[in-house]
N, C-alpha and C positions, 0 to 999 in steps of 0.2 A: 222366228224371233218375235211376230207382231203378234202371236199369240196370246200372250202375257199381256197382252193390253186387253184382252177379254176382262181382267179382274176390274172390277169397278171404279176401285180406290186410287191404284194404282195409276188407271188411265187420267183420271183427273189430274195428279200430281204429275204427272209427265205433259199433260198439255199445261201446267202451270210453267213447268219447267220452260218448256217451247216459246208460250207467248214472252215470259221475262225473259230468255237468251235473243229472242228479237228483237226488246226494247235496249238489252246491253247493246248492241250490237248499231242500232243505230244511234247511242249515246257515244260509240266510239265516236264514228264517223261526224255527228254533232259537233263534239268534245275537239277534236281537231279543226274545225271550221272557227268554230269559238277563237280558239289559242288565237288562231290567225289575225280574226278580227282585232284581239286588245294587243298581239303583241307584234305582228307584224314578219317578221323574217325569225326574231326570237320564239317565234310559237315551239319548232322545238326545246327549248329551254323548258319553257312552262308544261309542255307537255311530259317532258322526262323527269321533271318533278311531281308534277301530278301523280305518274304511275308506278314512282318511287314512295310516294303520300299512299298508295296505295297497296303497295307489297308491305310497306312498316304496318301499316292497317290489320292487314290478313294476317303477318307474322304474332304481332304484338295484343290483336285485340281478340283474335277465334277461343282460345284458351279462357281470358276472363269471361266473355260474351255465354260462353256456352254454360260457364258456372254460375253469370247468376240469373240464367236464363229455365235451368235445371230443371226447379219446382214450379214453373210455369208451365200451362197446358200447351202442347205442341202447337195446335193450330194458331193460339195465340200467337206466340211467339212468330212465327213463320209470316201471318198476316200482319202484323207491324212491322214486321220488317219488311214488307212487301211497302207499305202505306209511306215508310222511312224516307226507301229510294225512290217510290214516285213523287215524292213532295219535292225531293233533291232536284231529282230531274223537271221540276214543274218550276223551280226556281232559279236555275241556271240560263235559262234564255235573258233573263233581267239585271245580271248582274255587269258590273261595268268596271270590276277593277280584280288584278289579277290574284291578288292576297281570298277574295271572295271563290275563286274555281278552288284553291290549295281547300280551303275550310270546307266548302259543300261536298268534295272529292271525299273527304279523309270520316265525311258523317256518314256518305253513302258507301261507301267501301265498311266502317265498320258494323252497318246493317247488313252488308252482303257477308262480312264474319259473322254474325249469325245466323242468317237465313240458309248459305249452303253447310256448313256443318251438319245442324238441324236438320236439314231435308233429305243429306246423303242418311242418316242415320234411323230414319225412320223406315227408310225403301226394307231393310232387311226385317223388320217386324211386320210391312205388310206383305213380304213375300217371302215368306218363311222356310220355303224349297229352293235348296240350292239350284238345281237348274233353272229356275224361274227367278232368280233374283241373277243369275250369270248373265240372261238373256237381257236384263233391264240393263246392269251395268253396260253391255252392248247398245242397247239402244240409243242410253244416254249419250256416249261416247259418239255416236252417228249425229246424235243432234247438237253437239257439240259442233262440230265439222261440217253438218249440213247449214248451222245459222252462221260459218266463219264465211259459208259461199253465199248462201241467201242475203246476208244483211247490208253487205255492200250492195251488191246490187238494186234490192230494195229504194235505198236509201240515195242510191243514183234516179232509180225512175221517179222518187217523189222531189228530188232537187230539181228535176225537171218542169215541175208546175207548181212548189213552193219552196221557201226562201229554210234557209237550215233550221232558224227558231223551230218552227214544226217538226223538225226530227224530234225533239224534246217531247215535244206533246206526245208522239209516239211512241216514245220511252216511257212515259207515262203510263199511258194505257195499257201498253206492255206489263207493267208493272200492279194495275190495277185489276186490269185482267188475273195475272195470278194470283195476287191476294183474294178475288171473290172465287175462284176457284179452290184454292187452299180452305175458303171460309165454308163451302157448300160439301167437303168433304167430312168425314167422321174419321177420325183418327185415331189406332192405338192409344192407348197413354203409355206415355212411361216410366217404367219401372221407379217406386217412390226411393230415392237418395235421401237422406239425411245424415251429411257429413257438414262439417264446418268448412265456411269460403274458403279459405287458404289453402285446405286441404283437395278443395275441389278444382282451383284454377292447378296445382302443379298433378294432379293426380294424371291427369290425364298422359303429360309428359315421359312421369314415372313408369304407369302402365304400358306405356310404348317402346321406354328404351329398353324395359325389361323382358321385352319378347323374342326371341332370336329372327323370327321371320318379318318381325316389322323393322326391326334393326338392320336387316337385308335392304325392304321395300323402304326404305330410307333412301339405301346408299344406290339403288335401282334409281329412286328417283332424280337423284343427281345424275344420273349416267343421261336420262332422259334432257333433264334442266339442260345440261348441258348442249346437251346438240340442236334439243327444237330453238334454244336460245341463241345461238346461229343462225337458225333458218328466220324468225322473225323479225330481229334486229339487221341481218346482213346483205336478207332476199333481193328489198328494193336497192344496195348498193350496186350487188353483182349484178342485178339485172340492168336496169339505167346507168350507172356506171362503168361498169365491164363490158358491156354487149351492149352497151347502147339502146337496148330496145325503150317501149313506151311503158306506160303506166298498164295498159291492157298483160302487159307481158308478166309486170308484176305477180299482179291478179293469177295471170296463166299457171305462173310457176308456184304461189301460195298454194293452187286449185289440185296441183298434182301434189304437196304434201297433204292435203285433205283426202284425198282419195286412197294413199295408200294407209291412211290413219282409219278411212273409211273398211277399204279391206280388210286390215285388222281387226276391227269389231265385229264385223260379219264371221269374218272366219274362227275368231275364239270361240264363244258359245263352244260347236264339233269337234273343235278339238282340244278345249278342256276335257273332255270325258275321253280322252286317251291318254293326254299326260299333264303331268301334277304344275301348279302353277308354277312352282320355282322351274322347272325345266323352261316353259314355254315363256315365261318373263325374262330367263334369263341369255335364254335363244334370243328373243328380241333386242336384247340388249348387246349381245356377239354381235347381228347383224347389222343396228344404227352403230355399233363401232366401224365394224370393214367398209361398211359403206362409206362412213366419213374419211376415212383413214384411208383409201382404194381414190376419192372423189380429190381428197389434199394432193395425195402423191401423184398422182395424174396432172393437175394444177399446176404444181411444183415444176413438174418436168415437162413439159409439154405446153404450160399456157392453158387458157380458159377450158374446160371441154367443150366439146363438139355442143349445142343446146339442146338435143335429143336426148342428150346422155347426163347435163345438167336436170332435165326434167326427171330424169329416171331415179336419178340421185337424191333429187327431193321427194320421189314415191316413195324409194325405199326408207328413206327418213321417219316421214310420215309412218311405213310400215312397222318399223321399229317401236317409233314414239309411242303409238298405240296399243301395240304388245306389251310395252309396260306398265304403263298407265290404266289402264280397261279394269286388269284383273285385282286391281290395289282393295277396290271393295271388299274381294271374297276373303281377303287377309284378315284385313277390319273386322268383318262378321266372324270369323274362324275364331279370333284372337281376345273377345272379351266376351262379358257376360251382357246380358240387355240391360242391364240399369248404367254400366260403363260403354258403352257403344258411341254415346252422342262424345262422350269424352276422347276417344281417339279417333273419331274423324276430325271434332275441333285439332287435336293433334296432329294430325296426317296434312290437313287444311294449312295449318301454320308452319309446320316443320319441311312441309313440298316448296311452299311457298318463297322462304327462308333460300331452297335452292336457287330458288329463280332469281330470286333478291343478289346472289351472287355472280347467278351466269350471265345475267343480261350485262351487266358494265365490262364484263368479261368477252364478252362478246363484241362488245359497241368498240372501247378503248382497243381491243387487242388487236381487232382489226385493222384499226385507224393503224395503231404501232407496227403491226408486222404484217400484214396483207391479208386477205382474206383467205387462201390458202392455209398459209402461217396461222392462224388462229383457231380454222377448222383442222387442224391435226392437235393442235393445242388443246383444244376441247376435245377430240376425238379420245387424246390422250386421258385426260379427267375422268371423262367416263369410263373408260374401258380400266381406268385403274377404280374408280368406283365398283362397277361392275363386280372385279377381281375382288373386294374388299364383299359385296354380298354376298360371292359365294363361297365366304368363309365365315361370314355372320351364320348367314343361313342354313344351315349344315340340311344334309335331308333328314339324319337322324332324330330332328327337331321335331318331324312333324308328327312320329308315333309316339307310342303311350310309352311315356319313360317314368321307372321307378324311382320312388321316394317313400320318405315318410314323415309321420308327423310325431313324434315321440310326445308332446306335448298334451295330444289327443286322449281323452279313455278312449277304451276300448270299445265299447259302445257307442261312441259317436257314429251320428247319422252318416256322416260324411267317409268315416271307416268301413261302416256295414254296406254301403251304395257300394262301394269298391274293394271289398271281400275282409275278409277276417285278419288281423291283425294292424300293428302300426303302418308297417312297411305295403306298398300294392303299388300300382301303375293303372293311369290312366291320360288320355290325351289333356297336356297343362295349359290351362286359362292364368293369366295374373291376374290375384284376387287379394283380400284380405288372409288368405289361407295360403296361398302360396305366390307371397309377396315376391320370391326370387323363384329364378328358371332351373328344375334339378339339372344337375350334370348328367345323369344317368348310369 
């Protein structure tokens, strides 16, 4: 897998990737110290505002961002939005009243709508071999999961010889660090668009619902939303509240969804090249269902589980989550042309997101109402009927060359002659200006 870091370009944007997931990371941990300070016991309040300020962000803002960011040179783009969030986070230590976290939250969150769109969308221009862009998508995914363990901790050894204001500064740097790494890189350009705004902020939408297989990795991600939105919101209940344990326990049982989220990315790479994404997404998605649904029922009947088989429950979660999520990339690239590409990751970005925006109060409330139990089969259920709903978007028939035509066409057209003589032919279908709808076959 670390192979693919041999590529020059690539390695750059991956350690940009790294240093800003470090600075997030200690902006979380920050960002709750903060609440504390202005609100006192209400910090959660402020906080689940905040990160609700934050899903409307990603929801509402990926889609315009990315269109009228378009005709702008990537690395521009990427480095101002890098400059954005270090400015946010260089200005959050100073501010003294709660209205000021909502505002600076909702400016740095719709910089991070542009920046990760943008970024995921470039990786498959600079890595143009599928198996070398499968192995990044893996990567990423590890450094996702290895800065959810790093950053806390981090951000504990420096609480230890400075006051939290200096997490910020760290986010900062974080932040700064990637934009002069983003700056010192040479970057594809991309593909010239000249469509009108309007056209460009919904296009992307359009291109998505119209796909059969992203209309799947949709309703996959719900299945996902769903469960890890349990594990984040519910972790520190069951643990300190059910089992009594400490904060360290927390931590423990966060650490074992990270590692089975972590096996998952290691192990896709080898065994994409035996079976096709939809199988191996959708296997992931069977497996975070029984596990939740095997982990409720047990609950249910029996009382907390054993904590060995808790921990086990949150690896296989992890296991799942990751099987879905990982391979969403290779869809993305499958599924458009390069000058549409930045357009449905902004999509995928806002439309994933949108689930979360759902599952988390889903999570949080359902619990409180019906037990945690109660609410992990409840969710268990969403997904697994999710699930059941992709693999009927997703047909496999989708994914070979299916016949059509274009009657509209001469005969001659370039695009007839590529794909043999007459109106009527088959070939694997992109949503384009040319085949605005998905054939039946």
């Amino acid at each position: 897998m670390l192979k693919v870091l041999a590529h020059p370009v690539y390695a750059r944007l991956f350690a940009a990737q790294v240093v800003a997931l470090i600075g997030t990371g200690l902006l979380t941990v920050a960002l709750g110290l903060l609440a504390f300070d202005l609100a006192g016991e209400r910090a959660g309040i402020v906080l689940g505002t905040a990160y609700a300020i934050k899903m409307l962000a990603y929801v509402g803002l990926a889609p315009v961002t990315q269109a009228l960011a378009v005709r702008l040179p990537r690395r521009t783009v990427l480095v101002a939005a890098d400059l954005i969030r270090a400015s946010v986070a260089l200005a959050l230590p100073f501010i003294d009243a709660i209205w000021q976290v909502y505002v600076l939250i909702f400016v740095l969150q719709a910089a991070s709508a542009t920046f990760t769109p943008a970024f995921q969308a470039v990786i498959p221009d600079i890595l143009p071999e599928e198996e070398d862009y499968t192995q990044a998508l893996a990567l990423s995914r590890l450094a996702y999961d290895l800065e959810n363990l790093a950053s806390p901790a981090l951000a504990g050894l420096l609480l230890t010889v400075v006051g939290y204001s200096w997490l910020f500064t760290g986010t900062t740097l974080g932040f700064l660090a990637s934009a002069a790494l983003v700056l010192t890189t040479t970057l594809p350009a991309a593909a010239p668009v000249a469509r009108p705004f309007l056209d460009r902020v919904t296009r992307s939408t359009r291109l998505y619902l119209a796909t059969p297989r992203l209309r799947g990795l949709l309703a996959l991600t719900m299945t996902a939303a769903a469960l890890s939105a349990f594990v984040l919101v519910n972790t520190v209940v069951a643990v300190q509240g059910v089992y009594g344990r400490d904060q360290t326990s927390v931590a423990l049982v966060l650490a074992a969804f990270g590692t089975g989220s972590m096996l998952a990315a290691l192990g896709l790479p080898p065994l994409l090249h035996r079976v096709s994404d939809r199988s191996a997404m959708l296997g992931a998605a069977l497996l975070l269902c029984l596990a939740a649904v095997a982990t409720a029922a047990l609950w249910l009947r029996d009382g907390p589980p054993p904590w060995s088989l808790l921990l086990g429950a949150w690896m296989l979660f992890g296991l799942g989550y990751s099987g879905i999520v990982t391979p969403s990339g290779r869809l993305l690239r499958r599924s458009a042309h390069p000058e549409d590409r930045p357009a449905l990751f902004a999509a995928q970005f806002a439309l994933s997101h949108a689930c979360w925006l759902l599952t988390y109060p889903l999570a949080g409330w359902g619990g409180d109402a019906f037990g945690l139990p109660g609410v992990l089969l409840g969710l268990a259920g969403l997904g697994g009927a999710s699930a059941l709903i992709a693999a009927r978007l997703w047909r496999p028939e989708t994914e070979a060359p299916l016949p059509h035509d274009h009657p509209d066409l001469p005969s001659d057209h370039p695009h007839l002659r590529a794909h043999g003589a007459g109106s009527a032919h088959r070939h694997p279908i992109v949503i384009d200006d040319r085949h605005p709808i998905w054939p039946r076959g």
